[in-house]
KOLDO-725118 format. One record per residue: residue in one letter; x, y, z of N, C-alpha, C, O in turn. Coordinates in steps of 0.1 Angstrom, whole numbers, plus 5000, padded with zeros to 4 digits. Layout:
<rs>
AXYZXYZXYZXYZ;...
</rs>
This chain:
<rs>
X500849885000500050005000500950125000501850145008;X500550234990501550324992501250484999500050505002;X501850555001501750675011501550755002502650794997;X500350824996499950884989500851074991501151154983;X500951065008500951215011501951255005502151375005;X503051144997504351174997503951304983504651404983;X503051304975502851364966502751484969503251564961;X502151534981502151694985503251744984503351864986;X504451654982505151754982506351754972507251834971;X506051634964507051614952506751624939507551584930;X505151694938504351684924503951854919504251954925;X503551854912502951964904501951964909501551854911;X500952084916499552104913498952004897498251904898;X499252064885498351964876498151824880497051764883;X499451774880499551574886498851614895497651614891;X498951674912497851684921496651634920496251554928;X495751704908494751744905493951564904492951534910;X494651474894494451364894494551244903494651114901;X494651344917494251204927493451174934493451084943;X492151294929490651204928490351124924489251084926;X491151074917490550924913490750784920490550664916;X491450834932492450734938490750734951490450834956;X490250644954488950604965489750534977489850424981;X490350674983490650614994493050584992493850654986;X493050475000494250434995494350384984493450334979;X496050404974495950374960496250214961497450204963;X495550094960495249964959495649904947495949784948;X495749974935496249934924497549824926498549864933;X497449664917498849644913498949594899498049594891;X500249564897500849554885499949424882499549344890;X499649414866499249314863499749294847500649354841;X498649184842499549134829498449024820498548904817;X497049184816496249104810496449084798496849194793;X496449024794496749004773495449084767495449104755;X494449114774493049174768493449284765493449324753;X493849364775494249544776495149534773496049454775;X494849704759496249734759496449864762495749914771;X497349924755497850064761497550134743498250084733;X496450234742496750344732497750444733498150514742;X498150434719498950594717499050614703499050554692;X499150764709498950884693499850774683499550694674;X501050794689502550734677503250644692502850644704;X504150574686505650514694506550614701507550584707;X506050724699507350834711506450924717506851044719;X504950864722504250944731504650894743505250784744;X504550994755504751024765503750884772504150784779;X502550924768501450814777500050804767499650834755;X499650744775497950724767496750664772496750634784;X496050634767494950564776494750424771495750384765;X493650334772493650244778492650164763491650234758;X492950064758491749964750491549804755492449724759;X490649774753490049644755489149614744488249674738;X489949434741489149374730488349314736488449244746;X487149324726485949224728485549124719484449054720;X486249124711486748994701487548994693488449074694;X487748924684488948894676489949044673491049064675;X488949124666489149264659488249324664487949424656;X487449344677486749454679486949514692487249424701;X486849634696487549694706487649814713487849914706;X487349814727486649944731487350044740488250014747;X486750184740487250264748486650354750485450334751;X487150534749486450634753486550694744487550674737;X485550814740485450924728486651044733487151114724;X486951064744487951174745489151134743489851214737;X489750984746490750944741490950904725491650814721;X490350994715490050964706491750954696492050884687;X492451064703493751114695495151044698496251044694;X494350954709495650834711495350714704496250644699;X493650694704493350544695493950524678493250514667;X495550544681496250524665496750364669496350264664;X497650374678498450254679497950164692497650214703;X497850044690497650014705498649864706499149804697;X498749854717499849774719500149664738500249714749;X499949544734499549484745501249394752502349384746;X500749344765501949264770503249354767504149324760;X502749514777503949604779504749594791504149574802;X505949604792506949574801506649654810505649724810;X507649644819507149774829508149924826508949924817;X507850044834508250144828509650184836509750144847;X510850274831511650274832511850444838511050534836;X512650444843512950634845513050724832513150844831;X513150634822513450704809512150744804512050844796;X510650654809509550674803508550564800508950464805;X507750544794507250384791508350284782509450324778;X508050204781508850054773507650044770506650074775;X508049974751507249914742507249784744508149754752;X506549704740506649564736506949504723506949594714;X507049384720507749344710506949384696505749364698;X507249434684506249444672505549344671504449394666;X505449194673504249124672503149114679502149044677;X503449224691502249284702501949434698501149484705;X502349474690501849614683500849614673501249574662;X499649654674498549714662498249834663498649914671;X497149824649496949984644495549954645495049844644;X494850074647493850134647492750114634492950234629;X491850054625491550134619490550244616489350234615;X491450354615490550504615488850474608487750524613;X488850394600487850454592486650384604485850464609;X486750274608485750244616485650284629484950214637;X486250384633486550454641484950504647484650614642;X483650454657482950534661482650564675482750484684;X482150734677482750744693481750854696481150914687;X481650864714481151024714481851064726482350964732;X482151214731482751234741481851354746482051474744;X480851294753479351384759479851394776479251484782;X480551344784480951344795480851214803480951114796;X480651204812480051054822478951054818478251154818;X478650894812477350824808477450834795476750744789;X478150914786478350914772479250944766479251024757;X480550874770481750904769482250724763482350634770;X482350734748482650604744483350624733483450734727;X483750494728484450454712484750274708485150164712;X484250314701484350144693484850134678484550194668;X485850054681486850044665486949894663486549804671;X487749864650488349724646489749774649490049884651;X490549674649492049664652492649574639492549454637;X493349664631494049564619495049484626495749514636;X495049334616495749244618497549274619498249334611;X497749244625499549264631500449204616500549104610;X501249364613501949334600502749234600503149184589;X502949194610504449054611503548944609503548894598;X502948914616502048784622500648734614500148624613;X500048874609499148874599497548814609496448794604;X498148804626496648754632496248904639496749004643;X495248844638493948934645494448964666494848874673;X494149084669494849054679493948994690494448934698;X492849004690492248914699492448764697492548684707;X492548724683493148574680494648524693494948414697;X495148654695496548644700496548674715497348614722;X495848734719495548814735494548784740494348804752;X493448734731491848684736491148804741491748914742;X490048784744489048914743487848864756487548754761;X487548974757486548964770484948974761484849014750;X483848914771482848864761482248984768482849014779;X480749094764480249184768478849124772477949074765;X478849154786477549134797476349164790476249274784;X475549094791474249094783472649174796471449184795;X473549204806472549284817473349324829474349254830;X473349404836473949514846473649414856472749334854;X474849424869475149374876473949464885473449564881;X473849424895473449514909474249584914475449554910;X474149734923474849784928474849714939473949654945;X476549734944477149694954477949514946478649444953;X477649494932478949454932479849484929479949594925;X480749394931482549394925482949414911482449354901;X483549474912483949514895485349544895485949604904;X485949504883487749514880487649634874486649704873;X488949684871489649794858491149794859491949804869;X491249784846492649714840492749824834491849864826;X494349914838494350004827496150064827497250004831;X495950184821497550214825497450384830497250494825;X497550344837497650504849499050544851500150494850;X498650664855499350694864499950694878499050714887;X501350674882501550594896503050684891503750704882;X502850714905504350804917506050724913507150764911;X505450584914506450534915506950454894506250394886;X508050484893508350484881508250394873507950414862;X508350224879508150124871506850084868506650014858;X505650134876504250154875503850234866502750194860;X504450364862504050444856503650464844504550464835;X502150474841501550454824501750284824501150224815;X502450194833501950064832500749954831499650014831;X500649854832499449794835499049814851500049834858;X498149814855498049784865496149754868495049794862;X496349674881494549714879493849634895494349554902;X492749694897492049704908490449654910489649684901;X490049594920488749584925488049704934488649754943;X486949734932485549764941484549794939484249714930;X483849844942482349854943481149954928481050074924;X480549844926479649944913478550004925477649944931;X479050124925477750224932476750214927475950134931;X476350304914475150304910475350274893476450244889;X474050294882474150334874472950404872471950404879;X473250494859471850584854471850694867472150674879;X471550824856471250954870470351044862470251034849;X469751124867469051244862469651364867469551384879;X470251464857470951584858469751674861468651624865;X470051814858468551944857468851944845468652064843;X469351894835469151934821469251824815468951844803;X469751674818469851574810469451464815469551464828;X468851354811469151234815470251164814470751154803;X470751104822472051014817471950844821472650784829;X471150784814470650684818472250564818472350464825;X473050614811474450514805475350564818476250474820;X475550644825476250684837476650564846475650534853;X477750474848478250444861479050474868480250484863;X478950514882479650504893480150414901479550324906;X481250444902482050304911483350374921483850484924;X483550274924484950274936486150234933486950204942;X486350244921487550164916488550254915488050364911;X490250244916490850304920491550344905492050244900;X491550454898492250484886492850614892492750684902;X493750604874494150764873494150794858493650724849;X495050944856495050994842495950854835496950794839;X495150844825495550714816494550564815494550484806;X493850574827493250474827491750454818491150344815;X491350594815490750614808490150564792490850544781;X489250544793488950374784489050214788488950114781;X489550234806489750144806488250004806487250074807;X487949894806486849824807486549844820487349884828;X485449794823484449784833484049654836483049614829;X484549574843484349414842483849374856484549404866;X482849314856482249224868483049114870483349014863;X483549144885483949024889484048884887484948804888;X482548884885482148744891482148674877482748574873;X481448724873481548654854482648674848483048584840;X483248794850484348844842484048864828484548814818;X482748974829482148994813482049194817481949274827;X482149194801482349394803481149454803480449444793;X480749534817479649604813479849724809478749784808;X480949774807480749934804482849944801483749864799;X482650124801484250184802484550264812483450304814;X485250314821486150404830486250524823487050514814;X485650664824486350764817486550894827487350984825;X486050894834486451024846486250974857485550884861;X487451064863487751084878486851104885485851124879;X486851124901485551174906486151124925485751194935;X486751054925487150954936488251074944488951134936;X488451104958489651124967489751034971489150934970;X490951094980492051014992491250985006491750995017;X489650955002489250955018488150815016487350845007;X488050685023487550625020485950625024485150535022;X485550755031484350775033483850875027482950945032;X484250905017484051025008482350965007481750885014;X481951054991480751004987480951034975480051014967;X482351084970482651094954483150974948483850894953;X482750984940482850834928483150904914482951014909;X483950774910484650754896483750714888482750654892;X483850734874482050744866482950684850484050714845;X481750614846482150554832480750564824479950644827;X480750454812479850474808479350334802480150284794;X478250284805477650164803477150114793476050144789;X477850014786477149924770475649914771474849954762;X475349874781473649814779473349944778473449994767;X472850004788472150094794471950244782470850294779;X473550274776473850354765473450324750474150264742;X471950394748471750284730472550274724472850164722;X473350404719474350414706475450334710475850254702;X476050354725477450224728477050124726477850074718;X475850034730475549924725475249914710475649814704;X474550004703474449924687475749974681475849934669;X476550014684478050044680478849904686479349834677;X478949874694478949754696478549634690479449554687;X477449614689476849514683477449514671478449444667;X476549624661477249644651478949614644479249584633;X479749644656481149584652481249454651481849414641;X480549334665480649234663479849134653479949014651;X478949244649478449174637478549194629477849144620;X479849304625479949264612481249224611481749264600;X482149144619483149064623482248924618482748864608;X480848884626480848744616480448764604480148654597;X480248884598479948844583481148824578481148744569;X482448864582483948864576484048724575484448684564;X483648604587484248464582483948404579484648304576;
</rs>
C-alpha cells in the first residue's frame, strides 16, 4: 500500500489534480492481462489511455481518448525512469481510423468502438492472440464487484502508464441531471488515474464487460461520497448498437 501524502510534496499541482480518482488508498497492482492494451497517438508518446478487445478485431474505449486510439499495443513491460517501454512488434497494432465510432458527451456518454488491423508480422487478428472479453448481456446490481485494468498513472516509476488494475464496488448506474438524462452513467469505487481512461468495466464474478472507466471523481478518503464514473454498454443505446454492430459485422467477415 502506498503513502499517497508523499505527493504533496514532490508533484505539480496539475498531477495533484488527478488524485481524485484514487477511492481512498491507492490499491492498484501490477498486472498482465493479454486483453488490455495501452493506446497511443504514435511510438514516442509520452502516455495514453487504455483499450480492451471484445473479440477477435473488435474493441473498446472512450470518445475523449479519441487522439491516442492510432496504435495500441499489449503485453507491455514495465516502465523505466526513461518513460514507458514498448513491447515486442508482434504485440503492436493499428487502429483502423475509418471504423472508428465514438462520442465524448461526459459520464454516461463518453465512448468508442473500432476494429483493430491484423498485426503486420504475424498477419493474426489480435484478439486471436490476447483473447478478448465477452460483453455482459445485463447490469450487475449495485454493490457488486467490478475490476479495471488499465494504464495510469502511479508516483512510483516502474508502474507508471503501466498495466495495473483493481477491485470495488459498482455504486450505482443511470442519474437524472437538471438538464439531462444520463441513463448510461456508472459509478463505482475503483481506484484509477489519468490514463486509465477507456479502461473496461468488468464484473467480477463473470468476468464479462459492462461498460468503460472515463472520469475521475474519487479522493483520498474512503468515506467520501465521490465516485469515479464510466459509461455503460447496455444501458447507453448508441454504445451498445456500436457495439453490436462491430461484432456483427466481424461474423459476416468469416
Amino acid at each position: 500500500m502506498k503513502t499517497l501524502f508523499i505527493l504533496l510534496f514532490v508533484l505539480p499541482i496539475t498531477t495533484l489534480a488527478n488524485n481524485k480518482s484514487i477511492c481512498g488508498f491507492d490499491d492498484r497492482v501490477p498486472s498482465k492481462n493479454p486483453k488490455v492494451a495501452r493506446a497511443l497517438k504514435s511510438l514516442t508518446s509520452r502516455n495514453g489511455c487504455t483499450v480492451t478487445m471484445i473479440s477477435n478485431s473488435c474493441a473498446i474505449s472512450v470518445g475523449h481518448c479519441k487522439k491516442d486510439l492510432k496504435i495500441i499495443e499489449f503485453n507491455t513491460p514495465e516502465s523505466t525512469k526513461e518513460g514507458i517501454q514498448h513491447p515486442s512488434p508482434m504485440d503492436i497494432y493499428y487502429v483502423n481510423q475509418e471504423s472508428l465510432v465514438y462520442k465524448n458527451n461526459g459520464p454516461g456518454d463518453d465512448w468508442a468502438v473500432m476494429k483493430v488491423e491484423n498485426n503486420e508480422f504475424t498477419n493474426y487478428a489480435p484478439g486471436e492472440v490476447q483473447g478478448h472479453y465477452k460483453v455482459a448481456s445485463e447490469m450487475p446490481e449495485p454493490g457488486a464487484f467490478i475490476k479495471i485494468t488499465g494504464y495510469g498513472y502511479d508516483d512510483e516509476f516502474e508502474k507508471n502508464f503501466a498495466q495495473q488494475t483493481n477491485i470495488g464496488e459498482l455504486k450505482s448506474y443511470g442519474a437524472q441531471e437538471r438538464y439531462r438524462n444520463l441513463p448510461g452513467l456508472i459509478s463505482h469505487k475503483v481506484d484509477t488515474m489519468g490514463g486509465n481512461s477507456g479502461s473496461s468495466i468488468v464484473e467480477a464474478k463473470n468476468n464479462q464487460v459492462i461498460g468503460v472507466h472515463s472520469h475521475g471523481g474519487c479522493n483520498m478518503s474512503h468515506y467520501s461520497n465521490t465516485m469515479n464514473k464510466g459509461t455503460s454498454i447496455i444501458l447507453n443505446e448508441e454504445f451498445n448498437k456500436a457495439v453490436k454492430e462491430c461484432l456483427d459485422s466481424e461474423k459476416e467477415e468469416d
